[in-house]
N, C-alpha and C positions, 0 to 999 in steps of 0.2 A: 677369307671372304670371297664367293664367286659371285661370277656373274649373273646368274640366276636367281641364288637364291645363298639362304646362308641356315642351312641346316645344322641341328643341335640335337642333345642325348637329354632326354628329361632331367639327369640331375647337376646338368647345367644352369637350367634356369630357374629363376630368382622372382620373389614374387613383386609384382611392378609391372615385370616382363610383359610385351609385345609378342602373343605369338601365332604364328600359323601352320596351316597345313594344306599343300594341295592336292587336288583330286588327280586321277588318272591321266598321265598323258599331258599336266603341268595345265588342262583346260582351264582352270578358274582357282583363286585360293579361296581359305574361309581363315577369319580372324577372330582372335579374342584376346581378354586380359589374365593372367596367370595371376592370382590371388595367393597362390601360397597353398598348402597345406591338400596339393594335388587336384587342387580345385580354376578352373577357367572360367571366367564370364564371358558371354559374346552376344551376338546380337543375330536375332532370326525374324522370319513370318510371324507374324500375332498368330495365333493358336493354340486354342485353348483345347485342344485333342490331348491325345499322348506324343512322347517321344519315342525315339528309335536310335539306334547307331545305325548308319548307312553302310553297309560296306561296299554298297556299290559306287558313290561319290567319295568315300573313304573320311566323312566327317560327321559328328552330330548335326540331324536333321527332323525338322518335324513332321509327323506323320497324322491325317486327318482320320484312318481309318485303325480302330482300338485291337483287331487283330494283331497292327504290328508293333505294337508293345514288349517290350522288352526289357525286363527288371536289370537294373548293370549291377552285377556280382562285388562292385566294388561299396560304392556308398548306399545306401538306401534313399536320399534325398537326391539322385543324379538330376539331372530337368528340373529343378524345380524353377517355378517361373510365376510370378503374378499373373492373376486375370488380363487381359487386353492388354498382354506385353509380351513385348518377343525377346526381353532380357532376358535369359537362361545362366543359371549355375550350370555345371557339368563337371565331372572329374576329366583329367588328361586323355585317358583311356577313350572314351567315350567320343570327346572332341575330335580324336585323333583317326578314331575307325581304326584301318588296317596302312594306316599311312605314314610319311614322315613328319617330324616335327622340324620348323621354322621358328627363328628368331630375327622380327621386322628391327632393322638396326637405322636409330637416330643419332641426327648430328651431323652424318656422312657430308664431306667435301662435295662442292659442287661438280667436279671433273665427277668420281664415284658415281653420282647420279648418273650424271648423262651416259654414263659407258652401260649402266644396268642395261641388258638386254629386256626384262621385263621390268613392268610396274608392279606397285604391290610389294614391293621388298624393303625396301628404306624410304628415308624423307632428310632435308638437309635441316628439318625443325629439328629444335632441341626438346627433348624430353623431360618433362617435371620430376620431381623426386619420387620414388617410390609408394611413400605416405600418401600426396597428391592422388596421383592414380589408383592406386586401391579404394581410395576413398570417392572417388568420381564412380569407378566400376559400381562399385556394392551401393551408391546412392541409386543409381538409374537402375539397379536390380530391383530397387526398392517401390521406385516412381516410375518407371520404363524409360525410352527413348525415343516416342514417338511412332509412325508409322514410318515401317521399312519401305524403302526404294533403292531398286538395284543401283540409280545414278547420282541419287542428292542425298542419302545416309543409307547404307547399308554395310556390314559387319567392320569392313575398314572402318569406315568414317568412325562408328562406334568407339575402336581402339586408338584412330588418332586424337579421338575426340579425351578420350581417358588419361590419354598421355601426354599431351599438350596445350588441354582445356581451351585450344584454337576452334573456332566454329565459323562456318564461312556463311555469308550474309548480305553476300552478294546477288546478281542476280542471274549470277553461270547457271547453265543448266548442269551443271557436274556439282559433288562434291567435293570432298577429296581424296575420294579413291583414288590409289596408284592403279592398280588393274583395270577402272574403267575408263582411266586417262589413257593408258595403254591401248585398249580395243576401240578407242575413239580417233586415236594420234595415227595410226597407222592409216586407216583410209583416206583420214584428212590429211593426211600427210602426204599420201598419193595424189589425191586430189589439187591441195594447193603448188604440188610442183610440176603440176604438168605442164605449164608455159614455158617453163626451164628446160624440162626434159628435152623438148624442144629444140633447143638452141645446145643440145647437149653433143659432145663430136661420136662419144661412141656409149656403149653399153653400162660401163665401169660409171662412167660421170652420170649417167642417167640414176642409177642404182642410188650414189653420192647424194645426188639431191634430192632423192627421196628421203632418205635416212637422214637426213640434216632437217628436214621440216618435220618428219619425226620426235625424233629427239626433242627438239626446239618447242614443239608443242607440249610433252610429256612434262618435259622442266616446268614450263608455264604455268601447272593445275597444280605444280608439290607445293602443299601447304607452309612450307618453311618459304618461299618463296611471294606466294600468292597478297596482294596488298587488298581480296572484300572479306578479311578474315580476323577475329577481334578475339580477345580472351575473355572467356565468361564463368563465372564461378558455377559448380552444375546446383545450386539452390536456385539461382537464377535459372536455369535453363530452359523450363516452362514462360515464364514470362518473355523472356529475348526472344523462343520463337514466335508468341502472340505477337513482339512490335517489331518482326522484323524489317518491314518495308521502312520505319524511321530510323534502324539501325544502320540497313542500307543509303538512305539518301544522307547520314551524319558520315559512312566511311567514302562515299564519292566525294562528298565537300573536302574530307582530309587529304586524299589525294589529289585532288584540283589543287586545294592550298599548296600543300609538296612540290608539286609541278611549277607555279607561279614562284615557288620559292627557290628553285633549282635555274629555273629563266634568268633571274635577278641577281646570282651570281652564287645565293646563298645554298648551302646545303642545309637541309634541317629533314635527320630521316625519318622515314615513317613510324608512328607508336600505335604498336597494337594495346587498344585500351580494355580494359575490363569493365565489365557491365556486370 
């Protein structure tokens, strides 16, 4: 298991599987669900154009203009994808481009998190059974997931969403991306320590408390962690995001309660409910 990342041979993985691939130079990863039978679900731009394999981002990507179409030599159904939905079947090959394959690993201790150097690799959430997740992927293949955004559901959210049936309902401007918790934790992370820096004696301790508001921050967004974040069956999923603004004000009440409850001497921890 590294640091980075925890790369694997396709017939490693198992269908349930979490997996990814990143582009060039570790810039960004792209995620999806391993279904089995050489096939991955993920989540894209609505686009209703053709597909492509990118070899230049090194993953499946969609392409608005029909020149760059490209039959995949392996399945004849590769892309396939419902009208105004950016859930995409794909085979391995395809998802993969000219790249490595990634296995997003759940469950990890909380020490393990914080040492990753990047986001986007694991989560200290637990993972649902296999069944579960196939069956979440291949529904929202069915129904879609909504409109993409880079910060509040985009391809991660997708796969945590598949594998943990957790969905946040809060009102962060983040979802819960590891990678965009990443590109967000770092400046802020600069930012909120600059008082300290300050009072810091030399270079070494200035660095120190940067990287500790870092970290501190990145933990804070991992959905294993996060308390605006509830379990939702994906039949529900349509409806939970129509009432999410009541879903939010019923998990602040929970946590207010929690809090008054931990005042008073009592512990009663938090229950992620399902809707």
């Amino acid at each position: 298991m590294g640091l980075l990342s925890h790369r694997v041979h396709s017939h490693e993985i198992t269908a349930g599987d979490h997996i990814y691939t990143w582009t060039p130079a570790f810039a960004y990863s792209h995620h999806g669900i391993y279904v089995g039978g050489n096939k991955v679900i993920h989540f894209t731009r609505k686009n209703n154009a053709h597909f492509k394999t990118d070899s230049t981002s090194g993953f499946f990507s969609s392409s608005s203009t029909p020149s760059n179409q490209t039959s995949c030599p392996t399945f004849p159904d590769c892309g396939f994808q419902k009208n105004e939905s950016g859930v995409v079947i794909t085979c391995v090959n395809c998802f993969l481009g000219k790249q490595n394959l990634y296995r997003f690993q759940y469950g990890v201790t909380h020490t393990i998190f914080i040492a990753k150097l990047r986001g986007g690799t694991c989560s200290t959430a637990i993972s649902d059974p296999p069944d579960d997740v196939i069956h979440r992927a291949t529904h929202l293949l069915r129904h879609g997931f909504g409109n993409y955004d880079v910060f509040k559901k985009n391809c991660e959210d997708f796969a945590l969403y598949c594998k943990t049936g957790l969905l946040s309902v809060g009102n962060s401007a983040f979802g819960g991306s590891g990678q965009v918790a990443c590109a967000v934790s770092g400046p802020l992370g600069f930012i909120l320590s600059a008082p300290f820096r300050l009072l810091m004696p030399n270079p070494v301790s200035m660095v120190a408390a940067t990287a500790g508001f870092y970290y501190m921050s990145k933990y804070a967004t991992d959905i294993g962690v996060r308390k605006d974040v509830v379990k939702v069956r994906v039949e529900d999923l349509t409806v939970v995001e129509m009432n999410k603004e009541k879903l939010e004000e019923k998990v602040d009440n929970e946590n207010e309660s929690n809090e008054d409850n931990h005042q008073d001497g009592c512990i009663h921890p938090f229950k992620r409910q399902r809707y």
